[in-house]
Rosetta silent file (secondary structure, phi, psi, omega in degrees, C-alpha in Angstrom):
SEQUENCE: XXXXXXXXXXXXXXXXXXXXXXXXXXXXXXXXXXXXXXXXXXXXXXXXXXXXXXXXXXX
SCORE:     score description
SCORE:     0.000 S_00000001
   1 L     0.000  127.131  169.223  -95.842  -35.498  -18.299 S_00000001
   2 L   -87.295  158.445 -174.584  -93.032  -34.971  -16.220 S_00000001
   3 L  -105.521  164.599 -161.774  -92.564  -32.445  -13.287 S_00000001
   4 L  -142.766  124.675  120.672  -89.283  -30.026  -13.604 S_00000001
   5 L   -69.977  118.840  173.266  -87.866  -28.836   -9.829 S_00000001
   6 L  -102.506  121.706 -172.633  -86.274  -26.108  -10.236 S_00000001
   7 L   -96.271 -172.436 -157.306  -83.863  -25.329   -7.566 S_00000001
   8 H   -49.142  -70.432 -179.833  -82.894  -21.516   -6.099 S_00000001
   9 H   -27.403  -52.021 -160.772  -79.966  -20.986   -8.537 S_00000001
  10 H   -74.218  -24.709 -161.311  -81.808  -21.935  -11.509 S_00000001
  11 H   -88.429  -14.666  166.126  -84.819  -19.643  -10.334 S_00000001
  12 H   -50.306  -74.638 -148.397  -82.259  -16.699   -9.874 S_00000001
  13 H   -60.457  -56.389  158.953  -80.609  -17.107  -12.669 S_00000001
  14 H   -29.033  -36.343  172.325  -84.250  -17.642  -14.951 S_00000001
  15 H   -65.358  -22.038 -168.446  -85.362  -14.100  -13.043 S_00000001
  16 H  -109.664  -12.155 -165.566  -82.554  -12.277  -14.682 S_00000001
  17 L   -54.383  175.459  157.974  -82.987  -13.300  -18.242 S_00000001
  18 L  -114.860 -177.964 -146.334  -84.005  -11.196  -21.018 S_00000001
  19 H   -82.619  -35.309 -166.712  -87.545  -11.802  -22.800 S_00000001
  20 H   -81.321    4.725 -169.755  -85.877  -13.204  -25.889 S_00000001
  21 H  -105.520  -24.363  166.884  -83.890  -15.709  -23.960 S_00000001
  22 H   -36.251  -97.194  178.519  -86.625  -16.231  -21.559 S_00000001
  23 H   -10.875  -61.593 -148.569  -88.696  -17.479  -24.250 S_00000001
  24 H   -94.813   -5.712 -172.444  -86.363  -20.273  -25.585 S_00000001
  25 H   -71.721  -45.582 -169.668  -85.477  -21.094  -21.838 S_00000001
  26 H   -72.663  -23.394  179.652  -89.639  -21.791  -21.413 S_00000001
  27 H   -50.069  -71.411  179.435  -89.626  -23.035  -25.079 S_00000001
  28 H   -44.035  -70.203  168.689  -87.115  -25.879  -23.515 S_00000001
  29 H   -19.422  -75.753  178.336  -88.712  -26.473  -20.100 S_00000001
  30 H   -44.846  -35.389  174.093  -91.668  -27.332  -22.007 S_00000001
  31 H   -73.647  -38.470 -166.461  -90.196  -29.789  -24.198 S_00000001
  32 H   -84.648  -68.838  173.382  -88.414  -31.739  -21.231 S_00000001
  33 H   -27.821  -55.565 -165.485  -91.676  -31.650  -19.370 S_00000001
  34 H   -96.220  -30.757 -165.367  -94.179  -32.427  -21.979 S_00000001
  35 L   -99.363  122.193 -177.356  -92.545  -34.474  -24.597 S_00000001
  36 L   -60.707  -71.893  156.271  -91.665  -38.163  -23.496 S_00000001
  37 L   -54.383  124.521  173.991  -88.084  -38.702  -25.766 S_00000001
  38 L  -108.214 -178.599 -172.180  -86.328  -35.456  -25.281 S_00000001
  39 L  -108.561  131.964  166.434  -83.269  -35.269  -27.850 S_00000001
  40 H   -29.222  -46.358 -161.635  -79.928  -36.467  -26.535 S_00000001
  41 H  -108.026   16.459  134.082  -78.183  -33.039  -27.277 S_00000001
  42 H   -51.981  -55.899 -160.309  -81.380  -30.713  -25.086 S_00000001
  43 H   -47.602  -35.706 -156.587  -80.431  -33.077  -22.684 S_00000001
  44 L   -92.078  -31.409  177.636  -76.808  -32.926  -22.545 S_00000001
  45 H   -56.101  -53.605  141.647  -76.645  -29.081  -23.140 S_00000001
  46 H    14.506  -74.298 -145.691  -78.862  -29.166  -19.914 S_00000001
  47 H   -86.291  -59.859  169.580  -76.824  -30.927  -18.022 S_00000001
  48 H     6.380  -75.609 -135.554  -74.062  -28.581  -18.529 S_00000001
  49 L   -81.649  156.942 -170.710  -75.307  -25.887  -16.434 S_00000001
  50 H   -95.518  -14.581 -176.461  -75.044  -27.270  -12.020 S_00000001
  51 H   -77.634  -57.612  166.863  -78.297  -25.416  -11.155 S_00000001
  52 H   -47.276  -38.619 -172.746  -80.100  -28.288  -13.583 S_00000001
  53 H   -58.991  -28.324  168.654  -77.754  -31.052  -13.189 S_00000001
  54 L   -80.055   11.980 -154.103  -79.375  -31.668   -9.706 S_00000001
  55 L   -96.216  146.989  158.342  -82.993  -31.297  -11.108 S_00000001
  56 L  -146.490  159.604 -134.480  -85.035  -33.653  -11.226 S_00000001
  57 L  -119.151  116.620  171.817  -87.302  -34.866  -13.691 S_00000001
  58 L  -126.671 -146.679 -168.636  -90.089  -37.293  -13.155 S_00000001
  59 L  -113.136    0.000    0.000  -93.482  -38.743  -14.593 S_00000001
């Protein structure tokens, strides 16, 4: 299992959502946390956004 930091930005920006996006945002989390191989294009989609790009994800 890995741990997900989430830094300020990300926790703003996660605070403002709306419930249905909320969901697939926690949907996600949960996959990168719990699942060892995450899929290439979670990852990269991910990466995208700069509040995540610094996150980091261990075991």
């Amino acid at each position: 299992m890995r741990r997900v930091i989430r830094s300020a930005e990300f926790d703003e920006f996660y605070n403002l959502l709306p419930s249905n996006a909320l969901i697939k945002v926690k949907y996600a989390l949960n996959i990168i946390a719990d699942i060892k191989v995450v899929n290439t294009k979670l990852a990269k989609k991910a990466h995208r956004y700069r509040f995540l790009r610094a996150a980091h994800f261990s075991r």
